[in-house]
C-alpha positions in Angstrom: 0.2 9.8 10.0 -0.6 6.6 11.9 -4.1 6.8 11.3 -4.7 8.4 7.7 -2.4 5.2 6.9 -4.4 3.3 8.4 -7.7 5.0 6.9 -5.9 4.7 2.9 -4.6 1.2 3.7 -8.0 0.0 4.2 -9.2 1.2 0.7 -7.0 -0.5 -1.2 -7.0 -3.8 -2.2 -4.2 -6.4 -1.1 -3.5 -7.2 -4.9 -2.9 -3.5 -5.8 -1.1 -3.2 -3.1 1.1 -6.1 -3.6 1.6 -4.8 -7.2 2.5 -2.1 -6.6 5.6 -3.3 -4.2 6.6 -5.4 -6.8 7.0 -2.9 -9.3 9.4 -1.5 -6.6 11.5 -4.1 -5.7 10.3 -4.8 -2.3 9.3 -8.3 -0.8 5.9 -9.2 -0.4 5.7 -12.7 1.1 4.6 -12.7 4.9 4.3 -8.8 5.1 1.0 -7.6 6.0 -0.8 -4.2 4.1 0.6 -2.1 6.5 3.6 -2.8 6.7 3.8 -2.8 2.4 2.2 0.8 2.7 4.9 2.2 5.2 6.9 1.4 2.8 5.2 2.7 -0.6 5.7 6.5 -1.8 2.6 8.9 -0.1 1.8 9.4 -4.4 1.3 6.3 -4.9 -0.9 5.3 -1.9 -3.2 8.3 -2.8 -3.1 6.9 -6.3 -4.1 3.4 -5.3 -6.9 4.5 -3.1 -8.7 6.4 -5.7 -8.9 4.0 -7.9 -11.1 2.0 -5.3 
């Protein structure tokens, strides 16, 4: 899953992503998109990259 992260992380924009944490209680300062995505629901990464 390394990888396909990797490949959906890129299509989505730090904003959204940062959003989208929010929304879900987790910290955002100092924590890079990768690290945000590990973290995030598969739905809503899937959701977030087809908006792009």
């Amino acid at each position: 899953m390394g990888e396909e992260l990797e490949a959906l992380v890129k299509r989505i924009a730090a904003k959204d992503l940062r959003e989208a944490a929010k929304k879900r209680g987790i910290k955002t300062a100092c924590v890079k998109k990768i690290d945000l995505a590990k973290q995030l629901p598969r739905e809503v990464l899937d959701e977030l990259s087809s908006k792009q």
